[in-house]
N, C-alpha and C positions, 0 to 999 in steps of 0.2 A: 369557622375554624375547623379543620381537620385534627382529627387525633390529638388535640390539645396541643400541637406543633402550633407553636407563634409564625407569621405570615413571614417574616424576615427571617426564621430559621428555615422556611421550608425552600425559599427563595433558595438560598444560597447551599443547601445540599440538591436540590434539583442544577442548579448550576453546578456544581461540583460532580454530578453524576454524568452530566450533561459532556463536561469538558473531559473525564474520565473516558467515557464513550468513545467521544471521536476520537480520543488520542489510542486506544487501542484495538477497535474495532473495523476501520477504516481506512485501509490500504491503497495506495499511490502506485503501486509498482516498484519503490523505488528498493526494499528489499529483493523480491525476483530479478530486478535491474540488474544488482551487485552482483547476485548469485550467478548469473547468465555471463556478466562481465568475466568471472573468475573459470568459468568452464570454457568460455572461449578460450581466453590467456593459453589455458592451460591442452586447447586444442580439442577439449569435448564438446565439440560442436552441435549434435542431436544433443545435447543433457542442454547444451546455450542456449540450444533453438526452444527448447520447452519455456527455459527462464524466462526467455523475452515474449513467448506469445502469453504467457500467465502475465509480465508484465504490460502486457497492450490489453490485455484484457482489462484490468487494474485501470487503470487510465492510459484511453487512444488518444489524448491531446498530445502527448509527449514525442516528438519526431525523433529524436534517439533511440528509444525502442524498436521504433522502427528499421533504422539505419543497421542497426547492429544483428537483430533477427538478418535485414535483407543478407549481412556480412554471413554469420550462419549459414545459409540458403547455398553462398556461392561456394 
C-alpha cells in the first residue's frame, strides 16, 4: 500500500488525473484551425497562415489544414 491510499481509490484518482491530462494538455489543432478559419474569412491571410502551420504542426494527419494554409499561400 501507498500512503495508506486503498488500491481502488488510487486507481481511480490516477484515472481521473489521467483523463484530466489529456483532455487539457493535448492539442489537435483544431483550436489554431478555427482561429486561422476566422483570419482568413476576414482576409488576414499572414495571421491564417500562422494559424494553420501551428495547426499542422498540432496534428499532420488532417488534410484540411493543409488545404486551407495552401489557400493562404495563394
Amino acid at each position: 500500500m501507498s500512503a495508506g491510499i486503498p488500491a481502488k481509490k488510487r486507481f481511480w484518482l490516477a484515472a481521473f488525473l489521467l483523463l484530466f491530462a489529456g483532455g487539457c494538455g493535448f492539442s489537435t489543432g483544431k483550436q489554431e484551425y478555427k482561429d486561422g478559419v476566422a483570419a482568413y474569412e476576414r482576409g488576414a491571410y499572414r495571421e491564417a497562415a500562422g494559424y494553420f502551420a501551428e495547426a499542422i504542426e498540432e496534428n499532420e494527419d488532417i488534410a484540411e489544414y493543409y488545404l486551407y494554409y495552401g489557400f493562404t499561400l495563394i
